[in-house]
C-alpha positions as CSV (number, residue, x, y, z in Angstrom):
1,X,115.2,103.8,122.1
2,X,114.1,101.4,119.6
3,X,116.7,100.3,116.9
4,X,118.8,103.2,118.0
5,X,122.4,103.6,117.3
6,X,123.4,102.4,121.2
7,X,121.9,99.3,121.3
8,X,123.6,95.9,120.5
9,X,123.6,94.1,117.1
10,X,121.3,91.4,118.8
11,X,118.8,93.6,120.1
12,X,118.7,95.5,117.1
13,X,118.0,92.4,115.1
14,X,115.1,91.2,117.4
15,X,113.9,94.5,117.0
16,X,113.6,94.3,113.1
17,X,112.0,90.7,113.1
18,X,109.9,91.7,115.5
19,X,108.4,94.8,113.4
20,X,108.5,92.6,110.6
21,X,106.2,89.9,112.0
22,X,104.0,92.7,113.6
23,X,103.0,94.1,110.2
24,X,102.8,90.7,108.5
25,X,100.7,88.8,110.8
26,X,96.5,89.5,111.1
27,X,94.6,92.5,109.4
28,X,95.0,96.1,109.3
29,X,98.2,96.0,107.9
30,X,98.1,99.4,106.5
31,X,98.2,100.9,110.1
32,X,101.2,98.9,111.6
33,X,102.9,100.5,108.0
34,X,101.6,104.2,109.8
35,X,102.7,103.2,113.0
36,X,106.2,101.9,112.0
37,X,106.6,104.8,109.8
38,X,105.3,107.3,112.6
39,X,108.2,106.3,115.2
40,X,110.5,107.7,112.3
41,X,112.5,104.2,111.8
42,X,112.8,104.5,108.1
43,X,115.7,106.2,108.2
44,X,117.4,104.1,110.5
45,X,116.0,100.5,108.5
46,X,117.3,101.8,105.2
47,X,120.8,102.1,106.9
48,X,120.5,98.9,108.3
49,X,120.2,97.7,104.3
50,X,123.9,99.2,103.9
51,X,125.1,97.1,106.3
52,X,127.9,94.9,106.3
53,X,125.8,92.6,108.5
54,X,123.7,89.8,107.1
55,X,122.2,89.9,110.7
56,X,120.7,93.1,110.2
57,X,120.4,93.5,106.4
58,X,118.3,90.0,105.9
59,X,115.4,91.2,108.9
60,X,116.0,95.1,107.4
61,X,114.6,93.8,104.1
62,X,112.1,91.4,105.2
63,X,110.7,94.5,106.8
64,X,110.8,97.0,103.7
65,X,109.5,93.9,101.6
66,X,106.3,93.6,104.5
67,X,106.3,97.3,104.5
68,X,105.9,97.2,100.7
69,X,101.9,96.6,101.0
70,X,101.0,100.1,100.7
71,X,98.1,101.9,99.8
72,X,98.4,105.7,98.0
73,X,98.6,107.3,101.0
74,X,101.0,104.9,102.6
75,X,102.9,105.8,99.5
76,X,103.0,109.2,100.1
77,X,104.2,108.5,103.6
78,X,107.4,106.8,102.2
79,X,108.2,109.5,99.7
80,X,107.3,112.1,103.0
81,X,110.5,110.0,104.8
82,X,112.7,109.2,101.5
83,X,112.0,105.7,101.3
84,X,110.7,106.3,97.4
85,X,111.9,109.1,95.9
């Protein structure tokens, strides 16, 4: 399970910077956005903003700020999984 609640603080952070990188680097940046919002992580990236962690919070909002080039229907997909509302 990727980011999931049993996995360790470092693995989790790897995870994030490594999503993060993913959509920033190259083209088609628009679907990496799908694809990281398909596997249903929003939920679990937005917590990782609340925490008390600057290990997790600091790659959790690198991520939303990558995540943040969006086209209308990206958009859409956000507001579908609560990350705009």
């Amino acid at each position: 399970m990727l980011i999931g609640e049993s996995n360790t603080p470092d693995s989790i952070v790897e995870s994030i910077w490594a999503l993060s990188f993913y959509i920033e680097m190259g083209d088609e940046k628009e679907k990496k956005i799908r694809y990281v919002l398909d596997l249903g992580l929003a939920p679990r990236i937005l917590d990782l903003l609340d925490s008390d962690s600057n290990e997790c919070m600091m790659p959790a909002s690198r991520l939303i700020m990558n995540m943040t080039y969006a086209t209308r229907d990206t958009v859409r997909r956000y507001y579908n999984v609560n990350i705009v509302r």
